[in-house]
C-alpha positions as CSV (number, residue, x, y, z in Angstrom):
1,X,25.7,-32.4,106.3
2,X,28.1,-33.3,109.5
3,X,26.5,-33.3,112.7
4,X,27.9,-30.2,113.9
5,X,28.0,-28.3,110.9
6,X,26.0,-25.0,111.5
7,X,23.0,-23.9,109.5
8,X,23.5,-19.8,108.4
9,X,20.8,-17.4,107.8
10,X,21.1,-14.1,106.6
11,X,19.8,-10.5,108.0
12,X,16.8,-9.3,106.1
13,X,17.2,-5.4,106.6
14,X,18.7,-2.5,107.8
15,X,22.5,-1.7,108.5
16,X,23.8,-5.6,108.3
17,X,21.1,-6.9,105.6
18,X,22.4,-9.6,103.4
19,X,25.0,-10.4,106.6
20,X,25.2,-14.4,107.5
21,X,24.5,-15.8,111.2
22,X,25.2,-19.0,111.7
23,X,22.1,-21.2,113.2
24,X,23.8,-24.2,115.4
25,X,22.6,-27.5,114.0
26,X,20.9,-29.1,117.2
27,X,17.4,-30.1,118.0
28,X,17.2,-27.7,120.8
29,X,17.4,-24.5,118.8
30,X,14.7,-23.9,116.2
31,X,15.1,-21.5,113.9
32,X,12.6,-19.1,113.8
33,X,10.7,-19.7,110.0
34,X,12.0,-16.4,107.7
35,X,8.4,-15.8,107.3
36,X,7.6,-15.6,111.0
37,X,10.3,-13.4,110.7
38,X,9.1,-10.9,108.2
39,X,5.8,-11.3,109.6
40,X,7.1,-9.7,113.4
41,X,9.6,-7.0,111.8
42,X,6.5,-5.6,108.9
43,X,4.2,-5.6,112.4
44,X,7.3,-3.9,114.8
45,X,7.9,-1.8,111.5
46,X,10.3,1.4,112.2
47,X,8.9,1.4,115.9
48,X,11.6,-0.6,116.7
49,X,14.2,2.1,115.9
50,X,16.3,3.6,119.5
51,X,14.2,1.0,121.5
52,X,15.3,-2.2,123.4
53,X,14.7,-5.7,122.3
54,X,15.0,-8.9,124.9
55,X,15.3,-12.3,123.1
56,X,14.7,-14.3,126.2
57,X,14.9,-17.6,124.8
58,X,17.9,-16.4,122.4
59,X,19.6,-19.5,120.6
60,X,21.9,-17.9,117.7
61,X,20.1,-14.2,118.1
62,X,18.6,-14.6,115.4
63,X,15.4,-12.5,116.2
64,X,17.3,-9.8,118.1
65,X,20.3,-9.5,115.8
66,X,17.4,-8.8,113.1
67,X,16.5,-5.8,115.4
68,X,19.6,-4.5,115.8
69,X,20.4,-4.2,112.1
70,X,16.9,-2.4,112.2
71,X,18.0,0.2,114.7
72,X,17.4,-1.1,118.2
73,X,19.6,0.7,120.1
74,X,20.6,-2.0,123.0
75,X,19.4,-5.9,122.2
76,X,19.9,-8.4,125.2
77,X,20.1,-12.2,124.9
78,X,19.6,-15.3,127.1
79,X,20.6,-18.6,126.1
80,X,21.3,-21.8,128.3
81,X,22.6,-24.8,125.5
82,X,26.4,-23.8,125.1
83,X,27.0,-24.7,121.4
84,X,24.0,-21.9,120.7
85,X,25.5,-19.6,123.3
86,X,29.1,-20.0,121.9
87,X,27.4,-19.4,117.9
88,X,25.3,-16.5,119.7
89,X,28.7,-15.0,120.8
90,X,30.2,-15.2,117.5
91,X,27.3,-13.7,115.9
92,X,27.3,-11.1,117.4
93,X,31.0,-9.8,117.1
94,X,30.3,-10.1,113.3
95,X,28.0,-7.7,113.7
96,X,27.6,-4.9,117.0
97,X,29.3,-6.5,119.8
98,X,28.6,-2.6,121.6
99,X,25.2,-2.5,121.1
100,X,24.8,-6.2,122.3
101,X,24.6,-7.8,126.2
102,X,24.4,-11.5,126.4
103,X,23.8,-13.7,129.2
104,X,24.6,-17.6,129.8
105,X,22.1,-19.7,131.7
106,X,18.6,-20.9,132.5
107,X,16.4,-17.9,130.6
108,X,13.6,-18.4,133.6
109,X,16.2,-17.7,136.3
110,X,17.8,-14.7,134.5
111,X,15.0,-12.8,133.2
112,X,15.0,-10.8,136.5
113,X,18.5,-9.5,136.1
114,X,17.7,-8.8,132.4
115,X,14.5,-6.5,133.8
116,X,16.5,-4.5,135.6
117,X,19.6,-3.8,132.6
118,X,16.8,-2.4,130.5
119,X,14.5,-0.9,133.3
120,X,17.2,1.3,134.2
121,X,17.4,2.5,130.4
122,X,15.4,5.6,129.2
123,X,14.4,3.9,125.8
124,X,11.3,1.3,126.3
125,X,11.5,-2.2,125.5
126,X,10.5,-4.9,123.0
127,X,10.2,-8.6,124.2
128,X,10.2,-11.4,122.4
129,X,9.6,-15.1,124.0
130,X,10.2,-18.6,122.0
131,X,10.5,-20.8,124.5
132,X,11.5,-24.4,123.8
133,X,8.5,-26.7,122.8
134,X,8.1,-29.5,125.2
135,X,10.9,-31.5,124.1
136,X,13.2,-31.2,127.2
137,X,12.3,-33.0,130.5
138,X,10.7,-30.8,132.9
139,X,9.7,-28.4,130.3
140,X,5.6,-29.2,130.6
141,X,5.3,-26.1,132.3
142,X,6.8,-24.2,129.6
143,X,4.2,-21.6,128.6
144,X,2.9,-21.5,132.4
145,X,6.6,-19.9,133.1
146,X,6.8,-18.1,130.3
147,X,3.6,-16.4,131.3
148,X,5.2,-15.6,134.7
149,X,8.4,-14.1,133.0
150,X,5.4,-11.6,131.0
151,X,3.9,-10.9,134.2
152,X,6.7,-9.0,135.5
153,X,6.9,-6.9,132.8
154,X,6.9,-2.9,134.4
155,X,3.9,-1.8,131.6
156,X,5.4,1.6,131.5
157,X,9.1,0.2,130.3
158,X,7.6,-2.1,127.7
159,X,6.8,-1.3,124.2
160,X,5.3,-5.1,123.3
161,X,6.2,-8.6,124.5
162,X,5.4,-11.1,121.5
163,X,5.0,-15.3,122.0
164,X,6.0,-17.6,120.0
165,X,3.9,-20.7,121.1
166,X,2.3,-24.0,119.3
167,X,-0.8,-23.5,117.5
168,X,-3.0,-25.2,119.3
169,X,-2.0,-22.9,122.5
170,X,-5.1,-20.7,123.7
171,X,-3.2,-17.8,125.1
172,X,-4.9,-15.5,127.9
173,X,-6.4,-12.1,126.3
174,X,-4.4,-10.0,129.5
175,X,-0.9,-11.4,131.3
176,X,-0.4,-8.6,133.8
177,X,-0.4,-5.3,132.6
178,X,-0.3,-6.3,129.1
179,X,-3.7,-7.3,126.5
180,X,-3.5,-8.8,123.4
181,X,-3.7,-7.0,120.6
182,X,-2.7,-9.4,117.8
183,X,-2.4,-13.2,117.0
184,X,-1.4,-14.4,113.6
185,X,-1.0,-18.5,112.9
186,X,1.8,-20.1,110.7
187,X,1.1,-23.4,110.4
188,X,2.2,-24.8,113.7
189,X,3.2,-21.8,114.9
190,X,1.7,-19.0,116.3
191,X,2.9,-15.1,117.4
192,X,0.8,-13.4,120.1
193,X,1.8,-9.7,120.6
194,X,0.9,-7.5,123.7
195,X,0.8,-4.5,124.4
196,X,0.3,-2.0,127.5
197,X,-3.2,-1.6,128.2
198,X,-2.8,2.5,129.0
199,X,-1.8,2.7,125.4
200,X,-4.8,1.1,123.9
């Protein structure tokens, strides 16, 4: 395979199942496995339906164009490496350019602006977080920032937030206004989900 050929996917379920997305073929993006895949949407189920979804750390999209074919009504994206933010783009005009805001830069420094696009929607909001492994410089502090990002989560917008991390990762039982409620291990990876403590 060429160096810059792309890797493609396809969409599990819903309105675009059987649909390809193309993955970008560099170290930086990793795809999400398909069984941490099915594992997130069988736990998010039909709950996901009319709600927002944030894929902070976006790459291709490959996580929030999932939820969109499921019924998401609005899915944002945040993605900083241009080759992934140029295959995120084309991704999604093959499948709901309307229903889709994307956003080109560091994911830590536009989260904020993100917040606000879906705090001033009625419909709550599903986050999902997979930030890069340590593998860039200056990325150490990874999970500590990510956990800042959760932090500022308004409990009463947010359906769940749900980490992707490493395995070996002990992550805190409360971030915020949000407990954990789940953790489920594949292999290396991990997905933590919390929810809004009111709701428990």
């Amino acid at each position: 395979m060429a160096k810059n050929d792309n890797f493609t996917t396809k969409i599990i379920a819903g309105e675009f199942k059987g649909k390809q997305i193309e993955i970008p073929n560099i170290f930086t993006t990793r795809s999400s496995k398909g069984i941490l895949k099915e594992s997130l949407f069988n736990t998010l189920q039909f709950e996901i339906m009319d709600k927002n979804f944030v894929e902070v750390f976006s790459g291709s999209g490959s996580i929030g164009l999932e939820a969109l074919s499921r019924g998401a009504s609005q899915c944002f994206f945040i993605e900083y490496n241009k080759v992934a933010y140029r295959v995120l783009q084309e991704n999604i005009k093959r499948l709901n350019p309307a229903k889709c805001q994307h956003l080109f830069g560091d994911s830590f420094e536009l989260f904020d602006s993100v917040l606000k696009m879906v705090e001033a929607r009625d419909e709550k909001t599903y986050f999902y977080f997979d930030p890069p492994f340590a593998t860039r410089d200056g990325m150490d502090d990874v999970y500590d920032k990510t956990l800042a990002l959760i932090e500022k989560i308004d409990a009463s917008k947010c359906m769940m937030a749900v980490v992707e991390h490493m395995s070996q990762l002990e992550m805190p039982k409360e971030i915020g206004d949000l407990e954990q409620v789940k953790r489920k291990k594949f292999g290396r990876s991990t997905m933590t989900y919390y929810a809004p403590k009111e709701e428990m």
